[in-house]
DODREN-522555 format. One record per residue (C-alpha): x, y negated, z. Coordinates in steps of 0.001 Angstrom, whole numbers, padded with zeros to 6 digits, always signed. Example, Ala and Ser with C-alpha at 12.3 -4.5 7.8 and 13.67 -1.06 7.14 Angstrom:
+012300+004500+007800;+013670+001060+007140;
//
This chain:
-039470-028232-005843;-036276-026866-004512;-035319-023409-003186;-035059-023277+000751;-033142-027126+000752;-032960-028948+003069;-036785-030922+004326;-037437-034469+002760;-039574-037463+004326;-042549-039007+002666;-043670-042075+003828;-047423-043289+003591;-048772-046726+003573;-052625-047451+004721;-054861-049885+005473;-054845-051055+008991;-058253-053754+008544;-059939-049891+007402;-058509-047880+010312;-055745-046702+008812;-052647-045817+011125;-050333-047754+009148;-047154-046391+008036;-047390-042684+008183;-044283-040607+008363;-044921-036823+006973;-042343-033885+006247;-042132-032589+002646;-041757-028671+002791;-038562-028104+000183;-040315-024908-001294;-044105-025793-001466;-044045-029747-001160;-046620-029858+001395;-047144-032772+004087;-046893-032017+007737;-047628-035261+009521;-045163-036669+011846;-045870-040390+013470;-047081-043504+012512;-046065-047440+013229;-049179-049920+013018;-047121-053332+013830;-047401-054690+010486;-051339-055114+009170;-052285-053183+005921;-048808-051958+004822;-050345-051324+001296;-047123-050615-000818;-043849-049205+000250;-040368-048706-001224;-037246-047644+000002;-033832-048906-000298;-030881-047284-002336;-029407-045796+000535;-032501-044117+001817;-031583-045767+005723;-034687-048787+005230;-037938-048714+004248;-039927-052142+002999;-043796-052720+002969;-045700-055492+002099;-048481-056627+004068;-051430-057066+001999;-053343-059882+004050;-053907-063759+002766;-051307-064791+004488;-048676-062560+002382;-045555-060699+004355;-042887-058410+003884;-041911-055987+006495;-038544-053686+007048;-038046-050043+009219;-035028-048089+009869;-035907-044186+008751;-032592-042455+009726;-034206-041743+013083;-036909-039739+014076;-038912-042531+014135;-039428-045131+011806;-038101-048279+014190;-039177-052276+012650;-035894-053916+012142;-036572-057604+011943;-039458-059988+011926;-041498-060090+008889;-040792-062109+006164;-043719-064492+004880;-044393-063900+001501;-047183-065025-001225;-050650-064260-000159;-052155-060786-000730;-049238-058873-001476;-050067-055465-003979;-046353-054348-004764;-042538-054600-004110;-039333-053117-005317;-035809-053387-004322;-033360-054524-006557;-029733-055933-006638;-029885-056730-002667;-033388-058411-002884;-037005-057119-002467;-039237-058254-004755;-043028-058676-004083;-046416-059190-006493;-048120-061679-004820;-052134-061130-006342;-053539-063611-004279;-051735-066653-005488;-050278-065173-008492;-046726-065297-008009;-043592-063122-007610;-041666-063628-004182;-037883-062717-004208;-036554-061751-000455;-032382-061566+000256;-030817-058577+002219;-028500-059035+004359;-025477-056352+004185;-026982-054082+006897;-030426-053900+004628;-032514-056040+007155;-034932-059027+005298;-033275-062472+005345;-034942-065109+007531;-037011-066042+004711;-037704-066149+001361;-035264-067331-001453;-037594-068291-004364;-041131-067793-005739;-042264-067961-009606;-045302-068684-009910;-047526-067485-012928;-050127-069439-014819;-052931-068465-017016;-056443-066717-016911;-058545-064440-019146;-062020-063571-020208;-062974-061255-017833;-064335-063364-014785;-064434-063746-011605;-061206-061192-011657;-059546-063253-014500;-060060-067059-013460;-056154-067394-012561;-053123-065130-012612;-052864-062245-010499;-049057-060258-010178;-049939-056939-009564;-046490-055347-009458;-043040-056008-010024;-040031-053930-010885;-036479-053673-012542;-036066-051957-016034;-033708-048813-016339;-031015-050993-017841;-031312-053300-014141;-030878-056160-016259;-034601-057494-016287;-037535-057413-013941;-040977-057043-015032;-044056-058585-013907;-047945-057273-014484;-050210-059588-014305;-054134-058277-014508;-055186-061927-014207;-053261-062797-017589;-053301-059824-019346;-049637-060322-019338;-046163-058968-018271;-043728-061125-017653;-040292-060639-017736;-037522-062457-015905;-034131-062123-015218;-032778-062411-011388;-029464-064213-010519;-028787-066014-007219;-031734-065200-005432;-034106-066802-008083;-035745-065072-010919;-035790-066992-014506;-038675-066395-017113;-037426-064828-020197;-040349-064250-021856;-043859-063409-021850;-045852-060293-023226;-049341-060395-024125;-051613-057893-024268;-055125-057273-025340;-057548-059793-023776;-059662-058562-020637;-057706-055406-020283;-056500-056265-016934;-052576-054223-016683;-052159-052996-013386;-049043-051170-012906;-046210-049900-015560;-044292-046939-015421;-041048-046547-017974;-040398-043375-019790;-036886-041971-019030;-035287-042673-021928;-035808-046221-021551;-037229-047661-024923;-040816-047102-023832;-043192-048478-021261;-046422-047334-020207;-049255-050161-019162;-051989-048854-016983;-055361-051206-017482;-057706-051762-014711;-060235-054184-016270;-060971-051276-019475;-059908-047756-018531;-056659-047398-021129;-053271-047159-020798;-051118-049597-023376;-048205-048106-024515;-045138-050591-025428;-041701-050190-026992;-038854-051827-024950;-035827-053442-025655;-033693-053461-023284;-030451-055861-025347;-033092-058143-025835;-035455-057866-022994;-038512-057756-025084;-041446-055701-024627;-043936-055231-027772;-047278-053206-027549;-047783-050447-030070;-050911-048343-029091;-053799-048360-026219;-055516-045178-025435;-058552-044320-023169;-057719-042507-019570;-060922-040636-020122;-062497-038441-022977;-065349-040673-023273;-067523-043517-021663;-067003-043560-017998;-070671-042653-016036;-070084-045075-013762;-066984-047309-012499;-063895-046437-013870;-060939-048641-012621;-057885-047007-013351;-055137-047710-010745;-051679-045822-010662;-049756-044121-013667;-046033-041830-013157;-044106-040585-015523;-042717-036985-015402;-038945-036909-015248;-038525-035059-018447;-040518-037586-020095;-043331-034673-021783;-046172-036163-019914;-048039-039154-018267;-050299-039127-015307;-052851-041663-014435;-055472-042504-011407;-058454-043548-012150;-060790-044667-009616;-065029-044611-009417;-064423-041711-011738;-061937-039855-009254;-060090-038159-011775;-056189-037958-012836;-055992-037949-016801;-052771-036013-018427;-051040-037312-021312;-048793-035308-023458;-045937-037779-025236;-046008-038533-028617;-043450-040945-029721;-045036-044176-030030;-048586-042626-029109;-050202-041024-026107;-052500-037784-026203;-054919-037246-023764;-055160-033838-022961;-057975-033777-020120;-058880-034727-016917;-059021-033235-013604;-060286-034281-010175;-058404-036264-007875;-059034-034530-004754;-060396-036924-002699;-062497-040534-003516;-060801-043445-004740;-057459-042603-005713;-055409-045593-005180;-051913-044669-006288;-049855-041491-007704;-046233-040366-007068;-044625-037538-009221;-041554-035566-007403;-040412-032367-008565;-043056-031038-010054;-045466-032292-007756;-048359-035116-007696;-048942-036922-004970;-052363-038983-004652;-053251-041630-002091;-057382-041054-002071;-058321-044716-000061;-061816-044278+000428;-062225-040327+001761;-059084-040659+003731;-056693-038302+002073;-053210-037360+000469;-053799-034985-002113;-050944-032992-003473;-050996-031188-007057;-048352-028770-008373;-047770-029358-011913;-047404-026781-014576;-044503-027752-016413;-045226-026346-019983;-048666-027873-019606;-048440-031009-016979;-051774-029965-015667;-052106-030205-011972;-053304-027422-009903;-054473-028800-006304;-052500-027377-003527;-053247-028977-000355;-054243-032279+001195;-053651-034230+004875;-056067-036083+005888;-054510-040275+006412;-057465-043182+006923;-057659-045685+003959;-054594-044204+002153;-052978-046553-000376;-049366-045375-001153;-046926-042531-000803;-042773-042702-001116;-040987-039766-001054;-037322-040133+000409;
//
């Protein structure tokens, strides 16, 4: 939180096919970091995942439909204005990042990572400038039968990009050079876990693996030089067997590096981690705020939960001796799935 600065955006993606409004834009009070709703822009359907560029002027969201597209909005304006067509990607979109003057998208549908040019200005090119697509399965069927790339982002070093694949039980990682990425080299991990999403700690020789297939987390030494990621350790999200579904979804990192957060859905709870060098300790478990907590973003000693299923952004403060989130508000957004904060 800051002290009387200046007022930030947020930006929150939803499902359209649920009644969601689409991409919501909120105001994030400096002192308190509470959401005031401002508009929303429903041209592109079920804007799932979002991510901004460098500059903070262009926001990018994947629509998560079979057919697979990537859309682009100016933000320096009151309202957030579409600047381009969409760009077709793979089908079923989960995730994108923005990296080295492309967007990147996980493609879960068909498995694949799609790699999208900007132009100088920050709008999408015309198209696409290569997909690489992943092969494999695991044991856990029907959600294992073939690959599915459930995110993609750069490393801290910005020399690799990393692929999770809960269809594979793998990540991937790649290098990117003239619009095409390469495979470097494949991680696996343990067999019917199904990783989700990663989050790196911020010192950079550690990864954390969120699992949706068995509520864990897998945590991973990385190697940067090399570009090699190697599992050490995989703890449970929750402090013993779940009572019902349990698929854990989103994990953040806090900027000092003491403590990891992760989402777990059916269960509705967020789990804190304290850091142990190669090791994670769960310290408890407290609810979500809401029903099917989709994704988590961590900003300045905040939490910020996307609840899908009651409708919801949730917002914790954090205690920062402790990392325990205390709930301090919620806006109510249809079929939540996502939230930036620029």
């Amino acid at each position: 939180m800051t002290d009387g600065g200046q007022w930030r955006r947020a930006y929150i993606g939803s499902f359209t096919a649920a009644g969601g409004p689409g991409v919501v834009t909120a105001a994030v009070d400096p002192d308190s970091g509470a959401l005031t709703l401002l508009n929303a822009v429903d041209d592109l359907p079920d804007p799932s995942c979002l991510a901004l560029a460098p500059d903070g002027r262009t926001l990018y969201a994947v629509s998560e439909t079979a057919d697979g597209a990537v859309g682009a909005y100016r933000v320096d304006g009151a309202l957030p204005e579409p600047a381009g067509a969409p760009v077709r990607v793979g089908g079923g979109p989960t995730h994108l990042s923005v990296h080295a003057g492309h967007v990147l998208t996980a493609d879960y549908g068909t498995g694949s990572v799609t790699v999208v040019p900007l132009r100088a200005d920050g709008t999408l090119a015309a198209a696409a400038s290569a997909t690489l697509r992943h092969t494999g399965s695991g044991p856990r069927t029907p959600r294992q039968r073939g690959p599915h790339a459930h995110q993609v982002l750069p490393d801290p070093s910005g020399r690799w990009i990393l692929g999770v694949d809960l269809g594979t039980d793998s990540v991937r990682v790649s290098t990117l050079a003239e619009g095409a990425l390469a495979p470097h080299r494949e991680t696996a991990l343990r067999p019917g876990s199904g990783p989700r999403h990663l989050a790196f700690h911020p010192g950079g020789t550690h990864a954390y693996v969120v699992n949706e297939l068995s509520p864990t987390v897998t945590v991973c030494h990385w190697d940067a030089g090399d570009g090699v990621l190697r599992p050490l350790a995989e703890t449970p999200v929750l402090p013993g067997a779940p009572a019902g579904d349990a698929y854990p979804s989103g994990i953040a990192v806090s900027p000092d590096g003491r403590f990891v957060w992760t989402a777990t859905r059916g269960e509705d709870v967020l789990s804190v981690f304290a850091v142990e060098k190669d090791t994670l300790r769960l310290t408890g478990t407290v609810p979500c705020g809401g029903h099917w907590p989709r994704a988590l973003t961590a900003s300045e000693g905040l939490l910020y939960v996307a609840n899908e299923r009651s409708g919801d952004v949730t917002w914790f403060a954090v205690d920062p001796a402790t990392g325990w989130p205390r709930r301090a508000g919620a806006v109510r957004v249809t079929a939540a799935s996502c939230v930036v904060l620029g």
